[in-house]
C-alpha positions as CSV (number, residue, x, y, z in Angstrom):
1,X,0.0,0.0,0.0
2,X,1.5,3.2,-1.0
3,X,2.3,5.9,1.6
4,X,-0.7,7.8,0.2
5,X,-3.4,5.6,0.3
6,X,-2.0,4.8,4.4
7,X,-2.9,8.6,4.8
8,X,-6.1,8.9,3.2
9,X,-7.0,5.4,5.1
10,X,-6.8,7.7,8.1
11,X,-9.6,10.1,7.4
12,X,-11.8,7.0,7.4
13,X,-15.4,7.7,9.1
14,X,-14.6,4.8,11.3
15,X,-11.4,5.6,12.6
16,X,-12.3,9.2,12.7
17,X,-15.4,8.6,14.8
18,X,-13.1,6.5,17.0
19,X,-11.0,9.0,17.5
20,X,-13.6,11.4,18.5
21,X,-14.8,9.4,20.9
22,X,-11.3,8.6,22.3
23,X,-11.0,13.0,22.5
24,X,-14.6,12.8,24.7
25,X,-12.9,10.0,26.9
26,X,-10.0,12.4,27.4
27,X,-12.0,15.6,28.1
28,X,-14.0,13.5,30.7
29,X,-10.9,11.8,32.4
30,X,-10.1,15.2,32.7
31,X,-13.4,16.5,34.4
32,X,-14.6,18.4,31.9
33,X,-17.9,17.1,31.3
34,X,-19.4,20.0,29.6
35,X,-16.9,20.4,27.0
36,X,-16.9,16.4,26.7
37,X,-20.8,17.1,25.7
38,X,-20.2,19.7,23.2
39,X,-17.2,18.6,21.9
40,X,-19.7,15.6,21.0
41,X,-22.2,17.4,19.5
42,X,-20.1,19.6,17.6
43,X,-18.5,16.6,16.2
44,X,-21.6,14.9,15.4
45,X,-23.3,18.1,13.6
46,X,-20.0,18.4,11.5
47,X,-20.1,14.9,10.5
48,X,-23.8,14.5,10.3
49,X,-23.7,17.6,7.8
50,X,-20.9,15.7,5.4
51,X,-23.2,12.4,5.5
52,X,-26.8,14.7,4.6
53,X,-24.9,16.2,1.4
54,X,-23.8,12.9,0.8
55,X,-27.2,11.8,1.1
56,X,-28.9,14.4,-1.0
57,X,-27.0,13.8,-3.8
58,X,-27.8,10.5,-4.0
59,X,-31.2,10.6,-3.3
60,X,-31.7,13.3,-5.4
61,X,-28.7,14.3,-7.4
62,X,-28.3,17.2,-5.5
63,X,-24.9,19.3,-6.9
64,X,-23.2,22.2,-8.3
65,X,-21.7,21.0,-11.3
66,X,-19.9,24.3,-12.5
67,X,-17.7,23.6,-8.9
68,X,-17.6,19.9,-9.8
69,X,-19.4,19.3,-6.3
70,X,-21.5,16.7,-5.4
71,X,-20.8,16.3,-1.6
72,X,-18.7,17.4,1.3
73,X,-15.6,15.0,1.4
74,X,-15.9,13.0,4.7
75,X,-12.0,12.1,4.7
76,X,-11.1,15.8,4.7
77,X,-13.6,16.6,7.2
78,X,-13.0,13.8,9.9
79,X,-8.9,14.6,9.7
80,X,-9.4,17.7,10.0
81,X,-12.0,17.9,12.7
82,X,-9.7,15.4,14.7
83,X,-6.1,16.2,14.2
84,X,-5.9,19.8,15.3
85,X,-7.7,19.4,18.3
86,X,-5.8,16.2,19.4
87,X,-2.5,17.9,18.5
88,X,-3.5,20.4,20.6
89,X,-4.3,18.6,23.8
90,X,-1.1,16.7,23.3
91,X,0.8,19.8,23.7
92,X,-1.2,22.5,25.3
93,X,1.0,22.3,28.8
94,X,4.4,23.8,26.5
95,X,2.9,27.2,26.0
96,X,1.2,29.3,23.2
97,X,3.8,29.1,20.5
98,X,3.6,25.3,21.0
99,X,0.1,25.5,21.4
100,X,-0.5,27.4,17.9
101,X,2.1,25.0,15.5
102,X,0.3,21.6,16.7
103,X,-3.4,23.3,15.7
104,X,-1.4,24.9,12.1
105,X,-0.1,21.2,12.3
106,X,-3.3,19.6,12.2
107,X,-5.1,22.1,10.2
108,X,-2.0,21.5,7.4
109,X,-2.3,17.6,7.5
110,X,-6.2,18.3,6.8
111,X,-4.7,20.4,3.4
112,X,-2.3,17.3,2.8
113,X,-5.3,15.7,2.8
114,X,-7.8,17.0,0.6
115,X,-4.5,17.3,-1.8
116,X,-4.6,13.7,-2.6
117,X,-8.3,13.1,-2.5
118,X,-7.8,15.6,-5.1
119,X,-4.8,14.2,-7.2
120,X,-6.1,10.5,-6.5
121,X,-9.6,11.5,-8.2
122,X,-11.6,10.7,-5.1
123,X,-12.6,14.2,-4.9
124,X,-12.9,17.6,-7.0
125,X,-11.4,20.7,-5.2
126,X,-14.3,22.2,-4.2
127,X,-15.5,19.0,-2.2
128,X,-12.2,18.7,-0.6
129,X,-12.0,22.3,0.5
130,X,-15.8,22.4,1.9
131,X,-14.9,19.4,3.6
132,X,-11.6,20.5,5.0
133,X,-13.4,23.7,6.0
134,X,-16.2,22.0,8.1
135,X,-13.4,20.2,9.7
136,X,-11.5,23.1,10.6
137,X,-14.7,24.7,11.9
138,X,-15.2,21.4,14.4
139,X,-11.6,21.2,15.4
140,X,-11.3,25.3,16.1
141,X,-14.6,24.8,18.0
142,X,-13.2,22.7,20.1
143,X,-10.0,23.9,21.1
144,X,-12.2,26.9,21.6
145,X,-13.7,24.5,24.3
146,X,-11.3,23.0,25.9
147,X,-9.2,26.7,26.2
148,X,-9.9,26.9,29.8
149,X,-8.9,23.6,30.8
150,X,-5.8,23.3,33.2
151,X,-2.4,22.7,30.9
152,X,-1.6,18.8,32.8
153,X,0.5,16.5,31.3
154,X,-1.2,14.5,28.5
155,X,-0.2,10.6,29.7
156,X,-3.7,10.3,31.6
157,X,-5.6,11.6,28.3
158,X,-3.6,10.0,25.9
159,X,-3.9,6.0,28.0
160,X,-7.6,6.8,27.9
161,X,-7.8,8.1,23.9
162,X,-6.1,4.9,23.4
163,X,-8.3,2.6,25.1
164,X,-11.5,4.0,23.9
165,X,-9.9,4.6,20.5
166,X,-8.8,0.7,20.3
167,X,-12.2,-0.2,21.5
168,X,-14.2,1.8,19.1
169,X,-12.4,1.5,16.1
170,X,-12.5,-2.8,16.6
171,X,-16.4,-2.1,17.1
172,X,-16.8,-0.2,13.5
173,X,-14.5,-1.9,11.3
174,X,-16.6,-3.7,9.4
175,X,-19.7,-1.3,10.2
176,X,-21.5,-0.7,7.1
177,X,-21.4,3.3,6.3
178,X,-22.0,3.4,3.1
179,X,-24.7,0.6,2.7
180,X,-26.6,3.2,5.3
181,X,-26.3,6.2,3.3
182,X,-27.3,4.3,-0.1
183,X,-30.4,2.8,1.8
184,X,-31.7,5.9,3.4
185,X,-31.0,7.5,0.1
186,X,-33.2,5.9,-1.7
187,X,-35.6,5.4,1.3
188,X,-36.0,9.7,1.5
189,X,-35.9,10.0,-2.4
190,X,-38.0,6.6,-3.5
191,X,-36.0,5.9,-6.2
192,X,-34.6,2.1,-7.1
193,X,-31.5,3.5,-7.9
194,X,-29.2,6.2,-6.0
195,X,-27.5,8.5,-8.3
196,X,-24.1,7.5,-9.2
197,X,-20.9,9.2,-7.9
198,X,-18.8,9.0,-10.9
């Protein structure tokens, strides 16, 4: 498997959602129950936004075809709603200048991101960038969140990230995403067929 297909493997809605989850477990090992909840919700809206464009299109053919876009791109959203943030509590107790290059950090490996979904044909530009956008919307929202939490060492976080992350992302592997989408698109739209992406 090439280096670039390991990265976009990483934007995966089930690895992503994993990771979310493991970021709640952290926020409440830390106490912080109220930014554990909205952290959760403002996950969920950004990623529950990707999957209704995704499902308008193919229930209904929904699109802009002078931008090439048919749907948000879930891989640039989920890396990019994750990575800042976690980069963040990983280093938020080594100061502001530390603090700011892990969120430019994540926000650049969300870029890197919608790059190759780009160059690999799995997305146009405009896709990739609305995508990347709602991510970075997510991810700023929560580091907005979590901006008043005490600056502790991240080994307590991180062993519980882990073991939810483990847990939750053995749970989904084989969870069937895209069969849901296909089926509730053509459950909304009553047609036999979705529309087809390519």
């Amino acid at each position: 498997m090439a280096y670039s297909d390991k990265l976009l493997h990483l934007g995966d809605i089930s690895l992503t959602l994993a990771a979310a989850a493991g970021i709640a477990a952290w926020l409440l090992a830390a106490r912080a129950w109220r930014v554990a909840l909205w952290w959760s919700v403002l996950f969920a809206a950004g990623i529950g936004l990707v999957g209704a464009s995704k499902i308008a299109y193919l229930a209904w053919g929904n699109a802009l075809p002078g931008l090439e876009f048919k749907a948000a791109s879930g891989h640039a959203a989920g890396i990019t709603a994750i990575a800042p943030l976690l980069f963040y509590l990983l280093i938020r107790h080594r100061g502001q200048a530390a603090r700011a290059a892990a969120i430019a950090a994540g926000l650049a490996l969300g870029v890197l991101m919608g790059v190759l979904l780009v160059t690999g044909g799995e997305h146009s530009a405009a896709e990739a960038m609305a995508g990347w956008m709602l991510g970075a919307t997510v991810s700023l929202g929560g580091i907005w969140l979590a901006g008043d939490l005490p600056a502790q060492r991240p080994a307590h976080g991180m062993l519980c990230l882990a073991i939810v992350f483990a847990t939750a992302a053995w749970m989904m592997r084989s969870f069937p995403f895209g069969y849901l989408m296909y089926r509730t698109a053509r459950i909304l739209s009553g047609n036999a067929v979705p529309f087809p992406w390519g």
